[in-house]
C-alpha positions as CSV (number, residue, x, y, z in Angstrom):
1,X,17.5,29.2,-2.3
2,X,14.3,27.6,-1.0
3,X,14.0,24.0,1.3
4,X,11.6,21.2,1.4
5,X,11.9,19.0,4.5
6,X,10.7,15.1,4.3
7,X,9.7,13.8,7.8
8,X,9.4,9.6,8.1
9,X,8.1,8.4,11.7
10,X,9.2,4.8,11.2
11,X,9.4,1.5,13.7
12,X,12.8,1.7,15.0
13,X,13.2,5.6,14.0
14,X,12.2,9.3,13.6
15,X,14.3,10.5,10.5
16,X,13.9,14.0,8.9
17,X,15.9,15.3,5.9
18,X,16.1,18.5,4.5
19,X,16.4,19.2,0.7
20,X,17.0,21.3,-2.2
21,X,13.8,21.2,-4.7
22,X,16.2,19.6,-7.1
23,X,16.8,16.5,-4.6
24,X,20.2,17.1,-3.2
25,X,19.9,16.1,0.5
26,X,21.8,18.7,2.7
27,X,21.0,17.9,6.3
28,X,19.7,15.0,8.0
29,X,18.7,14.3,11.7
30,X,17.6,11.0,13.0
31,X,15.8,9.7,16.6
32,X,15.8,5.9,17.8
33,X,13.1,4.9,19.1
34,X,11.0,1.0,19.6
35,X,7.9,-0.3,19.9
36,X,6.6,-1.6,23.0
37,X,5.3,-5.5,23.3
38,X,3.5,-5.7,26.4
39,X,1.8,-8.6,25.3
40,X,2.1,-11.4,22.4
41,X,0.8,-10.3,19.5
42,X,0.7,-6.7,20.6
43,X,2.2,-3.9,19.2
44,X,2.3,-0.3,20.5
45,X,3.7,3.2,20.8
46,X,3.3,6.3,22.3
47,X,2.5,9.0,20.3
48,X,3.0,11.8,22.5
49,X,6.7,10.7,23.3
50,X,7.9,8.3,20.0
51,X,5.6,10.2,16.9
52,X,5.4,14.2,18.0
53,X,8.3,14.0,20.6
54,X,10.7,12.7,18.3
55,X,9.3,14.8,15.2
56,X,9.7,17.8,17.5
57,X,13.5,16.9,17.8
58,X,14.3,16.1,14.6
59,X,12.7,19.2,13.2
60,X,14.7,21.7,15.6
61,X,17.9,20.2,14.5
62,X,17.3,20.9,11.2
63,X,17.3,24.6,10.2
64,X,14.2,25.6,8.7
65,X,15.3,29.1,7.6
66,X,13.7,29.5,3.2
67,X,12.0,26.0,4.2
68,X,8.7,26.5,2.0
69,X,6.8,23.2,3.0
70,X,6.8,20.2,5.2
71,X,5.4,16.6,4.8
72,X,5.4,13.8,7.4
73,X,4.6,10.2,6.4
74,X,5.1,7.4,9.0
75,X,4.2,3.5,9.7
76,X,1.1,2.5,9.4
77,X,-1.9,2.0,9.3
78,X,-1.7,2.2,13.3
79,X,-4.4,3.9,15.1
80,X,-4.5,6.0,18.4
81,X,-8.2,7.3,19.6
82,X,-7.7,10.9,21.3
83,X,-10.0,13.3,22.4
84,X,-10.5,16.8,20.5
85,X,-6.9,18.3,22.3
86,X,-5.1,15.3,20.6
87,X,-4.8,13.7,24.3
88,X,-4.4,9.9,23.7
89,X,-6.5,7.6,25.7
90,X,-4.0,5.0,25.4
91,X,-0.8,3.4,23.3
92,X,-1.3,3.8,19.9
93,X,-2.2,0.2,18.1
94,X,0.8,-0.5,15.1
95,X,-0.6,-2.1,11.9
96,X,-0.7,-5.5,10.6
97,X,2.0,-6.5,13.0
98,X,-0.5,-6.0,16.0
99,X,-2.8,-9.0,16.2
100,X,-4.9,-8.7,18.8
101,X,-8.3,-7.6,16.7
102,X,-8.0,-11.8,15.3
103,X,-11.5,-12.2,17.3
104,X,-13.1,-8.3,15.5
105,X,-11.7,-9.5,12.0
106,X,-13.8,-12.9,12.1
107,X,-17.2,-10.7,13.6
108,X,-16.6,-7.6,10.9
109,X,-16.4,-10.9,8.2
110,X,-19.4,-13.0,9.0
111,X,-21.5,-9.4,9.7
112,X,-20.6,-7.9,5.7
113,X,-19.4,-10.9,4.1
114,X,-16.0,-11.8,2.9
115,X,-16.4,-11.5,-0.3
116,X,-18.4,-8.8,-0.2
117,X,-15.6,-7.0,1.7
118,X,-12.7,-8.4,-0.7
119,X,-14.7,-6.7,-4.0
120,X,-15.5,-3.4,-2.1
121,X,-12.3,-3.0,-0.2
122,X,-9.8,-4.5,-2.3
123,X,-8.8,-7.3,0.3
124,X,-9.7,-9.8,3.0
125,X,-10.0,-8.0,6.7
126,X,-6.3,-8.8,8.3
127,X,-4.1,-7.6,10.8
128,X,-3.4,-5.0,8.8
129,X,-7.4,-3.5,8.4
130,X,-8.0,-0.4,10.8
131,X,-11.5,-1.3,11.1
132,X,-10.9,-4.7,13.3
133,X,-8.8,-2.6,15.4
134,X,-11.1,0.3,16.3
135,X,-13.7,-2.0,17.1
136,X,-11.3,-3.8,19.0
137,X,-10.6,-0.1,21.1
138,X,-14.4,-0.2,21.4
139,X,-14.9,-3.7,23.2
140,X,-11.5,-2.9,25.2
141,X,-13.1,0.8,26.4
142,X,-17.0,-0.2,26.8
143,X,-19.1,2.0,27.9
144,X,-16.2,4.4,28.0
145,X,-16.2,4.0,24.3
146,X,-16.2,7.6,22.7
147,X,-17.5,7.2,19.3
148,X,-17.2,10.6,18.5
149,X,-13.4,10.9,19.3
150,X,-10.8,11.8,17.0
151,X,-8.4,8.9,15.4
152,X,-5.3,9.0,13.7
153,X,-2.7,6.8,12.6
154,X,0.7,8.0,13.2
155,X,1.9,10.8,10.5
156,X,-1.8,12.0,10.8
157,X,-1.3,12.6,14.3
158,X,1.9,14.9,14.0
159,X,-0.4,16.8,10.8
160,X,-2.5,17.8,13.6
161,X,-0.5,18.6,16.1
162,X,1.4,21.0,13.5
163,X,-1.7,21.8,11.9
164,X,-4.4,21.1,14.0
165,X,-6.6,19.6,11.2
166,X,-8.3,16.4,11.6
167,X,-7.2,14.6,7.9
168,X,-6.4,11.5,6.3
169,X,-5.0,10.7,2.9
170,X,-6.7,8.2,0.5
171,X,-4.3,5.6,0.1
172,X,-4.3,5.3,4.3
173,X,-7.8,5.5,4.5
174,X,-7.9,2.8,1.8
175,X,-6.3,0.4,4.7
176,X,-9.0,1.2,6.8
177,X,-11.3,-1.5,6.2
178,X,-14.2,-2.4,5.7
179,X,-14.7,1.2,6.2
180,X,-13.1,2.5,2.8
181,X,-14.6,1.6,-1.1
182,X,-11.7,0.9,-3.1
183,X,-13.5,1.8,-6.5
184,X,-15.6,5.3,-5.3
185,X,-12.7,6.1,-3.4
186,X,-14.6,7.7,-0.6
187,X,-16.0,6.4,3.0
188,X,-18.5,3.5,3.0
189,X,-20.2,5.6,5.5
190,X,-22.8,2.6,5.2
191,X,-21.0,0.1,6.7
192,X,-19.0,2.6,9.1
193,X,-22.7,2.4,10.5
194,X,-23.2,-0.9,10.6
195,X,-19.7,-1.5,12.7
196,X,-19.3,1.1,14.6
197,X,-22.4,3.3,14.5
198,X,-21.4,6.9,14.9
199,X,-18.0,6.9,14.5
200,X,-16.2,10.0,13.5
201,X,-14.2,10.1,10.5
202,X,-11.5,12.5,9.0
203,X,-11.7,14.4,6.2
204,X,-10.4,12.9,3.2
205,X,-7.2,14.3,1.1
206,X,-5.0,13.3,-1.4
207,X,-0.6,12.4,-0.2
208,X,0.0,16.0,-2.1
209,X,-2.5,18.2,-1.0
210,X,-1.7,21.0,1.5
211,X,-4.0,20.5,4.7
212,X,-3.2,23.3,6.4
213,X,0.1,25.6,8.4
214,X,2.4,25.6,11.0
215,X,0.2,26.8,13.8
216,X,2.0,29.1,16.6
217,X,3.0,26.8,19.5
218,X,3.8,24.0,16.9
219,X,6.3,26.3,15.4
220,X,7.6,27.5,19.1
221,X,8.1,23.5,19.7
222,X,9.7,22.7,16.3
223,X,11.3,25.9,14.9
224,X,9.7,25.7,11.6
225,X,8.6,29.4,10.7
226,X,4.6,30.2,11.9
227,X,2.8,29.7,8.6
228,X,4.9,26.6,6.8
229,X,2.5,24.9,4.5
230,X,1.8,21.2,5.7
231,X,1.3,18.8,3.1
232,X,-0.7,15.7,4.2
233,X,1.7,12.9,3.8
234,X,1.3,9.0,3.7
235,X,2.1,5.5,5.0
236,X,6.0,5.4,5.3
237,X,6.0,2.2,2.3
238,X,4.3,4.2,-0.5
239,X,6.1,7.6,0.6
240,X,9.2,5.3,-0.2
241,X,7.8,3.9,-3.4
242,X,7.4,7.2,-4.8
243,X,10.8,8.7,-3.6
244,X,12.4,6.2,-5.7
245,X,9.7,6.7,-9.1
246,X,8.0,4.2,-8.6
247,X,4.7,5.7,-10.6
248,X,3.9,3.8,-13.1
249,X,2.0,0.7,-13.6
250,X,4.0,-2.1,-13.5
251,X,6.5,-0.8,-11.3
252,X,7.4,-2.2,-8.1
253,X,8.8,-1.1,-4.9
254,X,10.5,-4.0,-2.6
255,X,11.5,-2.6,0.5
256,X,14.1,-3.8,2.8
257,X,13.3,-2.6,6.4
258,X,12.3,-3.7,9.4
259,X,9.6,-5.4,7.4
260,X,9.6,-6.3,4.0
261,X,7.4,-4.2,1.9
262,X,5.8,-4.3,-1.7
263,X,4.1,-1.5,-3.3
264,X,2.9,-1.6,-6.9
265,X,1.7,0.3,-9.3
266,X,-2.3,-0.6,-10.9
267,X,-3.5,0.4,-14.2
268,X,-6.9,-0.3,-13.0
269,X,-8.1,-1.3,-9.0
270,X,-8.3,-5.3,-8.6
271,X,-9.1,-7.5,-6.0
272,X,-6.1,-10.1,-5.8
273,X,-6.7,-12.6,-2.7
274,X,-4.2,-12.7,-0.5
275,X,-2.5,-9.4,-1.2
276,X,-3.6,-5.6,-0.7
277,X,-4.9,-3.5,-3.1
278,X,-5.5,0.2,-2.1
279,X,-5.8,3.7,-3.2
280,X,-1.9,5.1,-4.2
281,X,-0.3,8.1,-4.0
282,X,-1.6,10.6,-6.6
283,X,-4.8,11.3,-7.2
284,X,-7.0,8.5,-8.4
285,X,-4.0,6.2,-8.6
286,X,-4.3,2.7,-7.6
287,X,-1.6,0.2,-6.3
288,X,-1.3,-3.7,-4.8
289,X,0.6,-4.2,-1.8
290,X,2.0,-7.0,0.2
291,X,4.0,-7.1,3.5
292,X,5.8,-9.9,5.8
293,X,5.6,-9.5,9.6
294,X,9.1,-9.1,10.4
295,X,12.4,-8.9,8.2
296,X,15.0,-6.5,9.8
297,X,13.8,-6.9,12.8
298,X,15.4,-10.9,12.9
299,X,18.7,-9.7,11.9
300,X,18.6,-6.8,15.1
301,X,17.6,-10.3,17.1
302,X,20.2,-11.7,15.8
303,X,22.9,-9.6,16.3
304,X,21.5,-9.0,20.2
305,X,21.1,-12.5,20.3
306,X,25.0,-13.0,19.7
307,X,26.2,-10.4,22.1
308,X,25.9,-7.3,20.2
309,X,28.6,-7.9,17.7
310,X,29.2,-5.0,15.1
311,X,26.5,-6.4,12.3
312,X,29.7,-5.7,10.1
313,X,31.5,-8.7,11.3
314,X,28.2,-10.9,11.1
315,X,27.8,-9.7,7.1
316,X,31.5,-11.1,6.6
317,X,30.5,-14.2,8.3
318,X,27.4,-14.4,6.6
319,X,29.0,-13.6,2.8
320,X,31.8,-16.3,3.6
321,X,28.6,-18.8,4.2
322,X,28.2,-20.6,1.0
323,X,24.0,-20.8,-0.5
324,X,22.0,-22.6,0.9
325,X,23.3,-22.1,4.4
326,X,24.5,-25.6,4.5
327,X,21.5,-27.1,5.0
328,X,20.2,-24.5,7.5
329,X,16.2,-23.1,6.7
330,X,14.5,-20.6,8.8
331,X,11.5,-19.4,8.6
332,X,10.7,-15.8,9.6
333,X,7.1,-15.4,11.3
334,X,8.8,-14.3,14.3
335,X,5.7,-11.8,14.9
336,X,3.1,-14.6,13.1
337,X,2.9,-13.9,9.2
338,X,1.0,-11.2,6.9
339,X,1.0,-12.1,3.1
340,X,0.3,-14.6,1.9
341,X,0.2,-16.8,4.9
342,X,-2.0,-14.8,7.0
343,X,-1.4,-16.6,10.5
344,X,-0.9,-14.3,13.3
345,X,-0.1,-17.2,15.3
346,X,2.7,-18.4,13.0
347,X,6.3,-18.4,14.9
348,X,9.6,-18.3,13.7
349,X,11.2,-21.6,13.2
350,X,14.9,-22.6,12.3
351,X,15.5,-26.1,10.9
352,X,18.6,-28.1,10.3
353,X,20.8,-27.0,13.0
354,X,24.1,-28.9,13.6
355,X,27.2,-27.9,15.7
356,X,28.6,-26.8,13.1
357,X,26.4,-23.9,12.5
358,X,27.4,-20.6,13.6
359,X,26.2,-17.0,13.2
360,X,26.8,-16.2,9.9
361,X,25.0,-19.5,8.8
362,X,22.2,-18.2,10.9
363,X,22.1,-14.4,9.4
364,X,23.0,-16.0,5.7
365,X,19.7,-18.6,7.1
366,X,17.8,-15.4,7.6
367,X,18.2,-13.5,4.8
368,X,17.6,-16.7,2.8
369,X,14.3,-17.5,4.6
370,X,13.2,-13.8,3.9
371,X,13.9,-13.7,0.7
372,X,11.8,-17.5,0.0
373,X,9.3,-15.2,1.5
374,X,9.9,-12.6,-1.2
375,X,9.3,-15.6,-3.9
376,X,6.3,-16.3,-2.2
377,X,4.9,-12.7,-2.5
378,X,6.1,-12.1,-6.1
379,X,5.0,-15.2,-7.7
380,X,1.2,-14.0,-6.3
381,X,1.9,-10.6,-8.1
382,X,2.6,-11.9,-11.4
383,X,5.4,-10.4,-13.6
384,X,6.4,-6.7,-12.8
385,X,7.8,-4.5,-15.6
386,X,10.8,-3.2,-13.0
387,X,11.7,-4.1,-9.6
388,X,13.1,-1.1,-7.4
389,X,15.0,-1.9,-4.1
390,X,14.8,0.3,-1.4
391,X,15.7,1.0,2.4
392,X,18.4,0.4,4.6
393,X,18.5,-3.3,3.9
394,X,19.9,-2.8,0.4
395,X,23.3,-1.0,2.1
396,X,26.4,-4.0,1.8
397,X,24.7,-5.8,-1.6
398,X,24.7,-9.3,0.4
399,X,20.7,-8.9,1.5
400,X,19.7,-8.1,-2.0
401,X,21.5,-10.1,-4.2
402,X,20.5,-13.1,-1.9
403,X,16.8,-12.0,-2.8
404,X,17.7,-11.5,-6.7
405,X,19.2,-15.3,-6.3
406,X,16.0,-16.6,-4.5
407,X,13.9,-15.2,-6.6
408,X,15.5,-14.8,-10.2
409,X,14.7,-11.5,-10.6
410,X,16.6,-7.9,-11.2
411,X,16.6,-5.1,-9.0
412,X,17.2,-1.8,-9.4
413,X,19.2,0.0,-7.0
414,X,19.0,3.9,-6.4
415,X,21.7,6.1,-5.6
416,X,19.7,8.0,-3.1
417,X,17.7,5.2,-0.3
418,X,17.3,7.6,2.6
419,X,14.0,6.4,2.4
420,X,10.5,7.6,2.7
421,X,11.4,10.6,4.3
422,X,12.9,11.5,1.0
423,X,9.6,10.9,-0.4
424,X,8.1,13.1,1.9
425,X,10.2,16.0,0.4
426,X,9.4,15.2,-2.9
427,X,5.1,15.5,-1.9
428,X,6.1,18.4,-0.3
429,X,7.6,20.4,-3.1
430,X,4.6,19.4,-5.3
431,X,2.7,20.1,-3.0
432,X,2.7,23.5,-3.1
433,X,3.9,23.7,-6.3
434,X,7.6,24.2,-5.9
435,X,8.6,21.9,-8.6
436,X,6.0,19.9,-11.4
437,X,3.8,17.4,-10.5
438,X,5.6,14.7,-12.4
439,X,9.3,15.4,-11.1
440,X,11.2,12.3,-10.2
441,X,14.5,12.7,-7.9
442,X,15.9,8.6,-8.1
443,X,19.0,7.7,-10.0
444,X,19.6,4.5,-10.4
445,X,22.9,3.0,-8.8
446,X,23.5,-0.4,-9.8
447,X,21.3,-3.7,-11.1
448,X,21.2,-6.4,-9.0
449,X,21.2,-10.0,-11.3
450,X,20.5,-13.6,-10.6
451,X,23.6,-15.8,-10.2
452,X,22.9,-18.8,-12.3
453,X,25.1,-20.4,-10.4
454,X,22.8,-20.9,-7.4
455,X,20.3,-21.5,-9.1
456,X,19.4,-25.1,-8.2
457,X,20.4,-24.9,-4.8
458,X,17.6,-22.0,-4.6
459,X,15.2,-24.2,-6.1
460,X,16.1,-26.7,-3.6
461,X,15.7,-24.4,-0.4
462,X,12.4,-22.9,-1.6
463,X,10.7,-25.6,-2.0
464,X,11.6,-27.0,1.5
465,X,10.8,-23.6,2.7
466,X,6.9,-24.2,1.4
467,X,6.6,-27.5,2.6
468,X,8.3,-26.4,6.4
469,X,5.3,-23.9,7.0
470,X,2.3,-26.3,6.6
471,X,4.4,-29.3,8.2
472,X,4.7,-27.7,11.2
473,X,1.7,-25.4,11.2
474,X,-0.5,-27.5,14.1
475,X,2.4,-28.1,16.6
476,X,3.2,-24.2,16.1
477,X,-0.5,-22.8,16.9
478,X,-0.4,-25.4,19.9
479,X,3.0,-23.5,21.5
480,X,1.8,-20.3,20.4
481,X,-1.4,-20.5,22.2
């Protein structure tokens, strides 16, 4: 019997699985790890120790014996400058929840031209754009700069060290802007030029393709077999997104992690303000994106907040809280705000707070804030023909049907929501041809349906959650700063 093994390098984890090529998982191995926030609005790892460090772990736990191919995907778009031995010369910069590039992003604008960038690029420059952030690394290094240094965002990085090719799949590429044209599909080597004159750039693959093998000390490190086909890989989201089918347009991916993700599916590449659209997963596919700053990642501060009790007993609490929170609204920019608000110096807020509240009102407050923020997001994407949940925030029902309530629509639930290291099996197998290029693992598990019956006390919260933001905008950039 031949293996496939998925590899995700996530924010608070290294998870691997290893699979059948009909789907069935059979072992699993998993790494903790965080990133470090040694400043506000900075976000960073280390590649050496949390990306290849923990992928080496995870990948000698598993056994690799008939194993015929290997794909990592990870979070991103980050980006880590090392020279040609894959030495970093410094912490690796995460994506859009880093915000340090705010002064690069308004210089790369004014130079080319927002719209400009918006119709070639697919979106406005953000916290989220790679660009901003390597010329960022260039004003922090001056004339230390290295223009002709490799760079890599974070499953690019363990390719390399496996492989040691320098690659990078469309759809990441496609999040390095303004560097990337949306429509060609290929570098805009012209305005690479005009930013950052000189800089080196990976060569360009598709999620699928194989890049390369296992080279000799990579396999002495990992115990994969000298020789394993490598198969390029993607950001963690859309290697999620297609673990669960979602392929086609009109489908969408909603994503319940330590951020909340959406990921869907184009007929044809459009420029939508105030979202993302990018390159997808299989060749020449196109998909719209969105993502909030932090989701998960509140509940962890929760739950460390109140003394590390077991999240179990918070969810009871939480569940026993009736909607609405009893009059408790929070607002989630904890790490400022990606779509739509765009405000890196947006700050969590929690409104309403009597004696009477207690922990579950405040996770119940959460989730309810989070999923306003959901509204928010879908009511820019227009209708979507389905709605897949995914990822660890859809285990216990509460989180999701809370969202389903918010925002009145139906989710689909998988069976299997391991997550995008899952997906990175599945590119793996097609990659080299081990199964067809249109096989789909995901079984559904269960719908999840609006509850009429909290309905107008939905319509109540959400539109105190909108008028919260702007009301208390000013005061918050005058703390945050």
């Amino acid at each position: 019997m031949s293996f496939v093994i998925g590899v995700d390098i996530g924010t608070g984890s290294t998870k691997a699985v290893r699979c059948t090529l009909d789907g069935e998982v059979v072992a699993v191995a998993r790494r903790d790890h965080a990133p470090s926030l040694p400043r506000p609005g900075w976000a960073e790892m280390d590649p050496e120790r949390d990306w290849w460090g923990d992928v080496v772990e995870v990948l000698a736990e598993l056994d690799s014996t008939d194993v015929v191919a290997v794909c990592v995907s990870g979070l991103g778009p980050c980006v880590v400058q090392t020279d040609v031995d894959l030495r970093p010369r410094r912490p690796a910069i995460l994506y859009g929840v880093d915000t340090r590039s705010t002064r690069e992003i308004a210089e790369i604008t004014e130079q080319l031209g927002a719209g400009a960038i918006l119709e070639r690029c697919g979106k406005d420059l953000s916290s989220q754009a790679i660009g901003p952030k390597l010329a960022w690394l260039k004003r922090d290094a001056g004339e230390a700069w290295r223009p002709q240094d490799r760079w890599f965002s974070a499953h690019t990085y363990v390719v390399a060290q496996l492989t040691g090719e320098w690659v990078l799949d469309h759809h990441t590429a496609s999040q390095c802007d303004p560097f990337y044209d949306i429509h060609r599909q290929d570098w805009a080597t012209d305005w690479v030029e005009q930013v950052l004159p000189g800089l080196a750039l990976p060569r360009l693959v598709w999620p699928s393709e194989q890049v390369g093998t296992v080279r000799r000390d990579a396999a002495a490190q990992t115990g994969l077999a000298e020789g394993t086909p490598v198969v390029a890989g993607t950001v963690d989201a859309w290697a999620e997104a297609f673990s669960v089918g979602v392929r086609h347009p009109g489908d969408l991916m909603l994503m319940y992690g330590s951020t909340m993700f959406f990921v869907q599916v184009l007929a044809t590449p459009t420029s939508v303000r105030g979202l993302w659209t990018t390159s997808g997963v299989e060749r020449g596919s196109h998909t719209l994106a969105a993502g909030m700053a932090t989701s998960g990642t509140v509940t962890t501060w929760l739950q460390d907040l109140t003394g590390g009790v077991p999240f179990e007993t918070l969810l009871r609490e939480a569940a026993a809280v009736p909607a609405g929170s009893e009059g408790l609204v929070l607002l989630p920019y904890f790490s400022g705000e990606r779509t739509p608000v765009y405000d890196p110096l947006a700050r969590g807020v929690i409104a309403g707070l009597t004696l009477r509240h207690g922990r579950g009102h405040l996770l119940r407050a959460t989730y309810e804030g989070i999923a306003c923020g959901v509204r928010q997001i879908l009511d820019v994407f227009g209708p979507a023909e389905r709605i897949v949940a995914v990822g660890g925030g859809t285990q216990g029902g509460l989180w999701t049907q809370i969202v389903s309530d918010v925002a009145g629509v139906r989710q689909v639930v998988p069976q299997q929501t391991i997550g995008a290291s899952y997906g990175g099996a599945l590119l793996a197998a097609i990659g080299v041809g081990a199964v067809p290029p249109d096989t789909d693992w995901t079984r559904p598990d269960h719908v999840a349906v609006p509850d009429p019956a909290t309905a107008a006390t939905y319509r109540t919260l959400f539109e105190t959650y909108t008028e919260l933001y702007p009301a208390t905008r000013d005061l918050i950039h005058r703390i945050a700063q």
